[in-house]
C-alpha positions in Angstrom: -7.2 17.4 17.8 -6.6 17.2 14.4 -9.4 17.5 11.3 -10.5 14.4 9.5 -9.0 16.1 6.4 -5.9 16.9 8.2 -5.4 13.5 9.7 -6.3 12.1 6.4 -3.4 14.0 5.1 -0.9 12.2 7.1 -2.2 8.7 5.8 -1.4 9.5 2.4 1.8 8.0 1.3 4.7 10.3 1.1 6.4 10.9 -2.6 10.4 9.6 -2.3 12.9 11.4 -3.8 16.8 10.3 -5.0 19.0 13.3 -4.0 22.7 13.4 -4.4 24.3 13.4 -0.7 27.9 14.9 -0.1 30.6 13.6 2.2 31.2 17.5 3.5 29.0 20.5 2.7 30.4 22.7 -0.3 28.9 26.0 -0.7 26.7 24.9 -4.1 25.0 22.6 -2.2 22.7 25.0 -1.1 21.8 25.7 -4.3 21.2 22.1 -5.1 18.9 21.5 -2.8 16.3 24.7 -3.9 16.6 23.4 -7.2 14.8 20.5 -7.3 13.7 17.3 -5.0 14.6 14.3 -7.2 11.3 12.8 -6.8 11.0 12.7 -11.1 14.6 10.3 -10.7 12.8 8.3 -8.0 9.7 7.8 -10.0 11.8 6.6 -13.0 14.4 4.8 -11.1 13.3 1.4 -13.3 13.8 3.4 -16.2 16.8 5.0 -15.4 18.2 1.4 -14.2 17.5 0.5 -17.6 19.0 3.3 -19.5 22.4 3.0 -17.1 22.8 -0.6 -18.6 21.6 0.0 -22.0 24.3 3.1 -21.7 27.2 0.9 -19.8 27.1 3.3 -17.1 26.1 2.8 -13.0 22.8 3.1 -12.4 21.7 5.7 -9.8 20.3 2.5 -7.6 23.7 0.7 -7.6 25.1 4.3 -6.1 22.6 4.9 -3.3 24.0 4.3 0.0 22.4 5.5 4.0 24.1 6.6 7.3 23.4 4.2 9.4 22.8 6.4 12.3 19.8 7.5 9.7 18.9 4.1 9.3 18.5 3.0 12.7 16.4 5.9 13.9 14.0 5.1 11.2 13.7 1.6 12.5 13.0 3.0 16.0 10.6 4.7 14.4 9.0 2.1 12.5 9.1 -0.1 15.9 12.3 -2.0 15.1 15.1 -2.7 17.2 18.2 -1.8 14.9 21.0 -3.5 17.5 19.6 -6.7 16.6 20.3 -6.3 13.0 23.5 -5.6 11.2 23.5 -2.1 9.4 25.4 -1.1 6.3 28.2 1.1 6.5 27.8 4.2 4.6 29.6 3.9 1.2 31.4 6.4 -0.6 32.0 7.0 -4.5 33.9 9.3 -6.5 31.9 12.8 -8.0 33.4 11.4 -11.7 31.3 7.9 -11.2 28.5 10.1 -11.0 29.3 12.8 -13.2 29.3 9.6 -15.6 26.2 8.6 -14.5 24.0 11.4 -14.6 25.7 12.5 -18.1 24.8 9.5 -19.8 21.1 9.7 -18.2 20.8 12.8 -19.6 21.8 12.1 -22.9 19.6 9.1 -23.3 16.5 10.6 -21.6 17.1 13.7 -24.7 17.3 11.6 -26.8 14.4 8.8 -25.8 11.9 11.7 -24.5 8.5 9.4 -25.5 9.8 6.9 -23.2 9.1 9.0 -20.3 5.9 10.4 -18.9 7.7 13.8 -17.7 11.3 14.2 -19.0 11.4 17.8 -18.4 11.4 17.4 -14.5 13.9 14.2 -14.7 16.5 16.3 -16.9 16.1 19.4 -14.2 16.7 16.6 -12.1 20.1 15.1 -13.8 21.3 18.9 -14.4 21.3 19.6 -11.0 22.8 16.5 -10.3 25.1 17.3 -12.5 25.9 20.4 -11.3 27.1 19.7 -7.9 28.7 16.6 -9.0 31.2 19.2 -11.0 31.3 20.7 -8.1 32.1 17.9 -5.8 34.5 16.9 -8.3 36.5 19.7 -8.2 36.2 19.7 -4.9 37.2 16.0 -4.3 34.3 15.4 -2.1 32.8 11.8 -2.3 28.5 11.6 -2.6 25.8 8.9 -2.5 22.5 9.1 -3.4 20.2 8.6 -1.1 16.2 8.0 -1.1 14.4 10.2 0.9 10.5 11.2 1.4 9.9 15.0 0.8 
């Protein structure tokens, strides 16, 4: 039997997170995924939105995309019944879209730093994005983004 602490715990809401999700593994993702969680970039998504048009780039939101095997099980877990709904496929885009992306991001969050709460953790965020993007790029391996609770 669980505490009351403990089981309070577990109604907390969870904090989401926008990480960048590969096609096929490439040995930096490992790296990518100690380096940070993305939760600043989910926080900020509005923001970020905002910055992606203001910059004429994609916003991070218009790249996220699910498995639909993913998606399903969570609506089994969440008491749905996912064969009586039609699921997304899982879409694909090039590292450059991203690369583009996150670049941009980057350069307008340095340069617009009152007009976030934290910008440190959101530019760790975009640099690591950034980073495997490359990576993904010269790899020519496709990514998403995809929201997540950490």
């Amino acid at each position: 039997m669980l505490s009351r602490a403990c089981a309070d715990r577990y109604d907390e809401p969870m904090a989401l997170a926008i990480i960048v999700t590969l096609e096929k593994e490439i040995p930096e993702l490992a790296a990518y995924a100690k380096a940070g969680s993305g939760k600043a970039i989910a926080r900020e998504s509005e923001r970020l939105d905002t910055a992606a048009r203001a910059t004429h780039v994609t916003a991070i939101t218009s790249l996220l995309s699910e498995s639909p095997d993913k998606l399903a099980a969570q609506m089994r877990e969440e008491g749905f019944d996912p064969t009586k709904m039609r699921l997304p496929p899982e879409q694909w885009f090039d590292a450059a879209e991203g690369l583009k992306t996150v670049r941009a991001l980057s350069g307008h969050v340095s340069a617009n730093l009152n007009n976030y709460k934290q910008p440190n953790p959101i530019l760790r965020a975009l640099k690591a994005a950034e980073t495997l993007l490359e990576a993904a790029q010269t790899a020519k391996v496709r990514f998403h983004f995809t929201k997540t609770v950490v």
